[in-house]
SEGUMAR-967235 format. One record per residue (C-alpha): residue in three letters; x, y, z negated. Coordinates in steps of 0.2 Angstrom, whole numbers, padded with zeros to 4 digits, always signed. Layout:
<sites>
ALAXYZ ...
</sites>
This chain:
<sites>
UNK-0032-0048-0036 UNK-0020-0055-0024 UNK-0010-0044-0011 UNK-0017-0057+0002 UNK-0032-0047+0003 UNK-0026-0034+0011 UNK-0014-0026+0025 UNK-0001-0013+0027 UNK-0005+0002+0037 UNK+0008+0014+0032 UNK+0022+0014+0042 UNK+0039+0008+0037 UNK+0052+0021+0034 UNK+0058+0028+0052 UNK+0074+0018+0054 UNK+0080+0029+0070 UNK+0078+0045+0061 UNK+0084+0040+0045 UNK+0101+0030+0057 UNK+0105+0048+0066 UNK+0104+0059+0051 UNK+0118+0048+0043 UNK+0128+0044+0058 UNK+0129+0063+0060 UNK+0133+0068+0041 UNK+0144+0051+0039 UNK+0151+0048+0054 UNK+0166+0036+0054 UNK+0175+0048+0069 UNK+0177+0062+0057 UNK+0195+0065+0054 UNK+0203+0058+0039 UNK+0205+0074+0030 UNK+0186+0082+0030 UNK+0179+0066+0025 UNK+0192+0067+0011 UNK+0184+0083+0007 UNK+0167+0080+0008 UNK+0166+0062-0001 UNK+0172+0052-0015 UNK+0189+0043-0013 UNK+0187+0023-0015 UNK+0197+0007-0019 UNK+0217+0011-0020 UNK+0216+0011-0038 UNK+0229-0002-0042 UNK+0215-0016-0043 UNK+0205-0008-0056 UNK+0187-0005-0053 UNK+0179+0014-0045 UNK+0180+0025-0060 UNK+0162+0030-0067 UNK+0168+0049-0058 UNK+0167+0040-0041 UNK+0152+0030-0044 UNK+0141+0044-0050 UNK+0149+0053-0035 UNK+0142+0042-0023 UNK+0129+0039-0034 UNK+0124+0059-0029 UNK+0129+0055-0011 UNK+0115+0041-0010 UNK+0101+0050-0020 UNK+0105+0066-0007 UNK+0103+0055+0005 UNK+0086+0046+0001 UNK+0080+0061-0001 UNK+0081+0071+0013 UNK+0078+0053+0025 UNK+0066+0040+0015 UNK+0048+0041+0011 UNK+0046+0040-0006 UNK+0030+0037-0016 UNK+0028+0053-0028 UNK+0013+0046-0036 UNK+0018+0050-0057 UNK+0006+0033-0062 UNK+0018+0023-0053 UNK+0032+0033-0058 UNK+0027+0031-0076 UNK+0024+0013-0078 UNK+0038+0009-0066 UNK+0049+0020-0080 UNK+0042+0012-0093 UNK+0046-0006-0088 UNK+0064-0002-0082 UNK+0069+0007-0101 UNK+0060-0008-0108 UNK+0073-0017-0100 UNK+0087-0007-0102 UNK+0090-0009-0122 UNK+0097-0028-0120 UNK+0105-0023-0103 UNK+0127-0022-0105 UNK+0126-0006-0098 UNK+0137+0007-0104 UNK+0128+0021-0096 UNK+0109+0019-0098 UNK+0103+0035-0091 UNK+0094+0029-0074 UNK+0088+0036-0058 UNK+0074+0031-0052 UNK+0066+0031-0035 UNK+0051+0022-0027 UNK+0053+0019-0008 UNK+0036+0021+0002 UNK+0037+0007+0010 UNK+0025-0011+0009 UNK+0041-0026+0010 UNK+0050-0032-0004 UNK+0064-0022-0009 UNK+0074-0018-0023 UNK+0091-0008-0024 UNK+0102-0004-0036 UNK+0119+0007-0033 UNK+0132+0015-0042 UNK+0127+0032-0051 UNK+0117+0022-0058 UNK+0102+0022-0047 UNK+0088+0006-0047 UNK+0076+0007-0033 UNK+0060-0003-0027 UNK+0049-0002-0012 UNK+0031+0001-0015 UNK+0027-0017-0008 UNK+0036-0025-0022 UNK+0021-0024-0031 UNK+0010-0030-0019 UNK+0021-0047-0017 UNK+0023-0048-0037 UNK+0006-0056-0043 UNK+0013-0054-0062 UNK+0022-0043-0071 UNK+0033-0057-0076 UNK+0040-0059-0056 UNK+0037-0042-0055 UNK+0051-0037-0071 UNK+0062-0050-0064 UNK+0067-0044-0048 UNK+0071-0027-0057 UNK+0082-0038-0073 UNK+0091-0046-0058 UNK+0094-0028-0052 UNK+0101-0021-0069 UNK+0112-0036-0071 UNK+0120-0033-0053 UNK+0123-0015-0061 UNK+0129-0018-0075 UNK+0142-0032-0069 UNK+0149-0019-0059 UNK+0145-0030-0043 UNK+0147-0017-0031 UNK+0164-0009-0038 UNK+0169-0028-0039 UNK+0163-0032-0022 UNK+0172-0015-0015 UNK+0189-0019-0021 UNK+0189-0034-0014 UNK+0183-0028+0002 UNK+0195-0015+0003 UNK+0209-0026+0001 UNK+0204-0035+0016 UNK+0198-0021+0028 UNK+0198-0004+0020 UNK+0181+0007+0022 UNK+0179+0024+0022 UNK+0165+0031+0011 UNK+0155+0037+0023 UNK+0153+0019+0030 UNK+0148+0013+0013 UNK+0136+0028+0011 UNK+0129+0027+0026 UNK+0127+0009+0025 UNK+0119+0007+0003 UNK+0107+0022+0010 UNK+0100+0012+0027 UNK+0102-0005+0016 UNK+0092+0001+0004 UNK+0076+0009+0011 UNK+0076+0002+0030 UNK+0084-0013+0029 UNK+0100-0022+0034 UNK+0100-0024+0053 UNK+0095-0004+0052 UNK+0111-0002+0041 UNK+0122-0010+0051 UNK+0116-0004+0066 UNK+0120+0014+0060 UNK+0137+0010+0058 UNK+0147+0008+0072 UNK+0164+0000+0077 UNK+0174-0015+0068 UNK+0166-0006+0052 UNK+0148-0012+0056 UNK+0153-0032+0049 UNK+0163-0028+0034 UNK+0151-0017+0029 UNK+0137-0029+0029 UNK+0151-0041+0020 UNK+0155-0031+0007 UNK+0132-0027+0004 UNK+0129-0047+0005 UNK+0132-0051-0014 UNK+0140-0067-0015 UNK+0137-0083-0021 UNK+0146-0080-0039 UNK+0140-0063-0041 UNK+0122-0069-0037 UNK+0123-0083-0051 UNK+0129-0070-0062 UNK+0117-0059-0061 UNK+0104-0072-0061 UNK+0111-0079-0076 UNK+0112-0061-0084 UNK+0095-0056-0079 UNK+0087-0071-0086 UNK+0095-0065-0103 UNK+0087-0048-0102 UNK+0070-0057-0100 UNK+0071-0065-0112 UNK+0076-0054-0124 UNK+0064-0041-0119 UNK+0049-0048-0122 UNK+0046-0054-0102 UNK+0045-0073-0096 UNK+0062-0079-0087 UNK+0051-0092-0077 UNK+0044-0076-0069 UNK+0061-0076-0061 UNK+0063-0094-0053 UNK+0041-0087-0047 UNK+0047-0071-0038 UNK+0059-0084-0030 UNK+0049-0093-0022 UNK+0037-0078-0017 UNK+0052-0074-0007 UNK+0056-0088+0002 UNK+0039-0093+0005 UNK+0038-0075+0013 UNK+0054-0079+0021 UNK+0047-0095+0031 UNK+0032-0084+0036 UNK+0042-0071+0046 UNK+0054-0083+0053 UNK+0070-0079+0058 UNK+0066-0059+0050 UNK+0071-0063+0031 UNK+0063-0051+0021 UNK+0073-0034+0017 UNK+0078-0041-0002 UNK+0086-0058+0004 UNK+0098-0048+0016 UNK+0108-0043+0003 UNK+0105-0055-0009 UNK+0106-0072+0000 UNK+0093-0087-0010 UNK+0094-0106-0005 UNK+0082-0119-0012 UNK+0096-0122-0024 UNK+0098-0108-0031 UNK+0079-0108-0036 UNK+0079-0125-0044 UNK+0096-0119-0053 UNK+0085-0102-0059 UNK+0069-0114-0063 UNK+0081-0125-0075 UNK+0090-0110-0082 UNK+0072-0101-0085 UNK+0063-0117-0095 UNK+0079-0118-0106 UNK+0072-0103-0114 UNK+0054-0112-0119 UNK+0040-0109-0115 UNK+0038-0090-0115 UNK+0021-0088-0117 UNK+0024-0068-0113 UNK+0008-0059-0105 UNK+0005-0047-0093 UNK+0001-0030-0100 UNK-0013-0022-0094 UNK-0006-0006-0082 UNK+0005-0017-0073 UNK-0011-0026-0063 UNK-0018-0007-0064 UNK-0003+0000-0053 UNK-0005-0014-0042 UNK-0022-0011-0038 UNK-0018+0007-0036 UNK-0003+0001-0023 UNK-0017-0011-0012 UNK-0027+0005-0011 UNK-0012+0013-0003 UNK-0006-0002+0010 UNK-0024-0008+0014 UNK-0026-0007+0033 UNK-0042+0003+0030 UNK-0052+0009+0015 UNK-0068-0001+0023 UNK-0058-0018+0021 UNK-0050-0011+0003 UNK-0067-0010-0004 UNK-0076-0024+0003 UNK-0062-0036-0005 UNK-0063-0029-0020 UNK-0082-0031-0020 UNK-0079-0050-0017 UNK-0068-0051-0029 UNK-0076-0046-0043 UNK-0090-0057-0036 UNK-0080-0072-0042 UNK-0084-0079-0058 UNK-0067-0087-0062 UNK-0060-0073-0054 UNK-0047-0063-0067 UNK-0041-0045-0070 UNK-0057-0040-0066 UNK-0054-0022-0074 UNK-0039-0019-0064 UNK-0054-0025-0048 UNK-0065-0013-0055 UNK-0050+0001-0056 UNK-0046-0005-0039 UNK-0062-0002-0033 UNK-0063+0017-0040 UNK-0047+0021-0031 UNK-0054+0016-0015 UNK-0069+0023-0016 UNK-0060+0039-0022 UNK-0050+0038-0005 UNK-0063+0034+0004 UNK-0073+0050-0001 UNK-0086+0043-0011 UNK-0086+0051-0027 UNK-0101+0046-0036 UNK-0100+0028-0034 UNK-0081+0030-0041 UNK-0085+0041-0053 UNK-0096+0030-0062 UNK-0086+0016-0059 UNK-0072+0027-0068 UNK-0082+0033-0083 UNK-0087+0015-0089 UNK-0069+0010-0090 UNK-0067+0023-0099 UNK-0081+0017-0110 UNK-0073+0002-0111 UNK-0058+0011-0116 UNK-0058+0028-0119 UNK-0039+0032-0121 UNK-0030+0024-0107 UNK-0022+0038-0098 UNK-0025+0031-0081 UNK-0040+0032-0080 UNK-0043+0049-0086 UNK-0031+0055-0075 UNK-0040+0045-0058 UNK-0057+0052-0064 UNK-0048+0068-0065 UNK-0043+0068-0047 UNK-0063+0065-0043 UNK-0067+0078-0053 UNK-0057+0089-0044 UNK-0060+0080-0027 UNK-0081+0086-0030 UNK-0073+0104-0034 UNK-0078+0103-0050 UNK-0062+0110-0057 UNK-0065+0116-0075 UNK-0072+0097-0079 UNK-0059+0092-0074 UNK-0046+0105-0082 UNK-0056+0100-0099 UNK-0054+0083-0097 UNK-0036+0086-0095 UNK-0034+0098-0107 UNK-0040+0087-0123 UNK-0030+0070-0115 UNK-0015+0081-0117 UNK-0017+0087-0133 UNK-0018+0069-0136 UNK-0003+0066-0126 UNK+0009+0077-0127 UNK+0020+0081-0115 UNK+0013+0065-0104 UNK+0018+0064-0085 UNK+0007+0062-0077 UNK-0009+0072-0088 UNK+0005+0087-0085 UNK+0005+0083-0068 UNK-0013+0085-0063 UNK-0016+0099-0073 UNK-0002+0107-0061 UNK-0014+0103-0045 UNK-0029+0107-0053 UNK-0023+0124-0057 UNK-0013+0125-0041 UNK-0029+0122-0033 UNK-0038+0134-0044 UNK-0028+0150-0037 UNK-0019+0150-0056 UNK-0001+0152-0052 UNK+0006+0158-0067 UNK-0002+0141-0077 UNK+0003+0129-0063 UNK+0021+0134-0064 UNK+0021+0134-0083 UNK+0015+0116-0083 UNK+0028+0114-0070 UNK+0041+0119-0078 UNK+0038+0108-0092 UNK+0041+0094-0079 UNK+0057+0099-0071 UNK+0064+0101-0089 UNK+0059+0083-0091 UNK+0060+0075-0074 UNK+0076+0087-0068 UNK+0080+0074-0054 UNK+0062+0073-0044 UNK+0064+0086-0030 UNK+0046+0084-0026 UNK+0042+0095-0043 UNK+0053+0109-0039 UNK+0046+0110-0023 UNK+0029+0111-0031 UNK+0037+0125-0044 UNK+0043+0134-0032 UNK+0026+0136-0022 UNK+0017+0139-0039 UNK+0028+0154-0043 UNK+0028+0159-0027 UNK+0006+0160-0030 UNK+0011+0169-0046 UNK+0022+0183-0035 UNK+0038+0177-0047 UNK+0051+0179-0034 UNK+0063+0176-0042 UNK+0058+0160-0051 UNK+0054+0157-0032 UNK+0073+0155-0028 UNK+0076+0146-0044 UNK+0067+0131-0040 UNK+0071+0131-0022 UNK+0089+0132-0026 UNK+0088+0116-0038 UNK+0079+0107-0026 UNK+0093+0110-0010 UNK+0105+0103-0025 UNK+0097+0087-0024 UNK+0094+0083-0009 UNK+0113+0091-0005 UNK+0112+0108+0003 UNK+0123+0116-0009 UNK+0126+0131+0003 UNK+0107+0133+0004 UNK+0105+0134-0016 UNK+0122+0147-0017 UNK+0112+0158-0007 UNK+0095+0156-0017 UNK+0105+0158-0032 UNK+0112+0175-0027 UNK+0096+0180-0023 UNK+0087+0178-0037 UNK+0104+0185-0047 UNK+0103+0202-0034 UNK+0083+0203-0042 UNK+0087+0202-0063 UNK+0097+0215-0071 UNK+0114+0211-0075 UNK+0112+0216-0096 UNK+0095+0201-0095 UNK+0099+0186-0103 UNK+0091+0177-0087 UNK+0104+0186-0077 UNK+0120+0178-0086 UNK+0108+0159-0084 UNK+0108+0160-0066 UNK+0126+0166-0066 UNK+0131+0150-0074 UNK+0121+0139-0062 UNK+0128+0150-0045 UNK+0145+0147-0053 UNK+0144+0127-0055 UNK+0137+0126-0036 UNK+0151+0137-0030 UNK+0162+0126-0038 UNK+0159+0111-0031 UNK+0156+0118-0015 UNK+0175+0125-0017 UNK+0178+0104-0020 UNK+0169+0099-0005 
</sites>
């Protein structure tokens, strides 16, 4: 299924709102000593590169950031597989830190990001524009390499030997970079700042050759096709030339010339001749993302019917899936319900698509077929994602509080970093009259998206509401300590 087929009605992340919120939190006309107070020092190290304290620092900055301003997609199928390609990835990566943030932008260009604190990002679209999984791994091996090269740190110092930054600058502009695109970035910065930052977010020329020379290694020796590399290329610059003098969001920051492809193409057939495959989910997810950016649900369905109408036509299971979800958003339940159960016919034990005919189930109200199916594919799977994750809604939706937030919980013990789930816990315990789990969740999710002051007073809260001899009392005791901290540091 190609991404031809279909438009892109969402909107793109609100640049304007997003530039205000940063220019008022990172403005470069704060005086010296708050900012020095509020965000990690950079460069003046004596030429060596940001210390792993300073990039996880504005690592936090960044993520704080996103959150609060970017649409992201919360989708746990897309989260899973996106996970699960990345960490397949991450074994023959030189990392030395290979715990990762992930984040996916809502948003239908291609995009891909990755900061210090070792955050990797794409935008939704990126699977639209990727018609394999090969071009799709690549962009995100690219990514890694830049990561773990240190490109940033290395691109920083030198900037900052030239025309020192403050790191509110560099904040402001990773953030807009990275889920608006550059022009938004610089726009957001003002003064003599606006062109050294956009200088120092422009990899260069050696560091681009180095990561595409380093990412073609992590293909290869993960199992993935490097000539999906020199492919995706291509994509991009053929995309380029279709939107004329407004390069796509990806090539801002990492500039590609015709020679640079026929340099990655050579590189890429000195491995052989690959012959690695797509898996299956990657075309599933990507069905599921055309569902998302189609222009309307009439059009969605009417391509996937036509497509599956072609004999040579492949991945016609992914079609079929395609198909399901559109009919799903579309509100016809029957048709995609029996679209749904003979794929899972056809393959009784793939996750996704119990959990899709799970959200019909419980789209038709019929909640306790839905609870059952779930039930028994987690007790298959335990502890999976996104089976967890629909039982949460199902039982949300089912008045059950109590079993919501126990299913919840299991998540934000396992997902710690996705503020969308303690949003969720917190509304669940709130259903379940646990007040103080209430304040608990609601104060880890101000920590990540940066109100520190908002989760010291949750946290006293729920300390005021436990007694001081529970056990529980002396946990949230702990966790009110650490924020006070580093609200002492700020």
């Amino acid at each position: 299924m190609t991404s031809e087929r279909f438009g892109h009605s969402r909107p793109r992340t609100p640049a304007l709102a997003l530039v205000m919120t940063l220019v008022m939190l990172f403005a470069p006309m704060v005086p010296t000593q708050a900012q020095q107070r509020d965000l990690p020092s950079i460069g003046g190290l004596g030429g060596g590169l940001l210390s792993d304290r300073m990039e996880d620092d504005i690592g936090r900055q960044v993520m704080a950031s996103i959150r609060r301003s970017a649409n992201q997609i919360h989708d746990p199928l897309v989260a899973e597989y996106l996970t699960s390609v990345i960490y397949r990835l991450v074994p023959y990566t030189p990392l030395s830190n290979r715990e990762l943030t992930i984040v996916v932008i809502d948003d239908p260009a291609i995009n891909a990001f990755a900061v210090p604190g070792n955050i990797v990002g794409v935008n939704g679209g990126l699977f639209l524009h990727a018609r394999t999984e090969q071009q799709f791994g690549s962009v995100l091996a690219h990514e890694l390499a830049h990561l773990s090269q240190r490109h940033f740190a290395r691109r920083l110092e030198q900037q900052e030997r030239s025309a020192p930054l403050t790191a509110a600058g560099i904040i402001a502009g990773i953030v807009l970079t990275a889920v608006t695109g550059s022009d938004a970035g610089i726009a957001a910065i003002m003064g003599t700042q606006a062109l050294s930052v956009q200088n120092m977010l422009a990899y260069s020329r050696s560091h681009e050759q180095e990561a595409d020379r380093v990412g073609l290694d992590i293909m290869a020796d993960s199992g993935l096709d490097p000539r999906g590399m020199p492919e995706m290329f291509e994509v991009m610059m053929r995309q380029s030339r279709l939107q004329g003098n407004r390069v796509p969001e990806y090539l801002s920051t990492h500039p590609l010339t015709e020679s640079r492809v026929a340099d990655t193409r050579s590189r890429a057939a000195q491995y052989g001749t690959g012959g690695a495959s797509d898996t299956h989910e990657y075309h599933l997810v990507r069905s599921r993302l055309q569902v998302r950016y189609a222009r309307n649900l009439g059009e969605a369905i009417e391509a996937f019917e036509s497509y599956l109408g072609q004999p040579e036509a492949g991945q016609k299971e992914a079609a079929r899936y395609g198909l399901a979800v559109a009919l799903l958003a579309n509100g016809t339940y029957p048709r995609a319900r029996t679209l749904l159960e003979r794929l899972l016919d056809d393959s009784p034990n793939r996750i996704t698509y119990q959990v899709t005919l799970a959200e019909v189930l419980q789209a038709q109200g019929d909640l306790s077929e839905a609870r059952a199916l779930m039930e028994t594919a987690l007790r298959r799977n335990p502890g999976n994602y996104p089976i967890t994750d629909r039982l949460a809604h199902i039982e949300n939706e089912a008045g059950n509080g109590s079993q919501a937030a126990d299913y919840l919980r299991t998540l934000t013990r396992d997902h710690p970093q996705r503020e969308d789930l303690w949003l969720r816990l917190a509304e669940a315990e709130g259903m379940a009259r646990n007040i103080v789990g209430v304040h608990r969740a609601r104060a880890e999710y101000d920590i990540l998206v940066g109100d520190l002051e908002s989760a010291q007073r949750q946290l006293r809260q729920a300390q005021e509401r436990v007694p001081a001899t529970a056990p529980l009392h002396q946990v949230i005791s702990e966790r009110l300590t650490e924020v006070s901290r580093r609200l002492s540091q700020s």
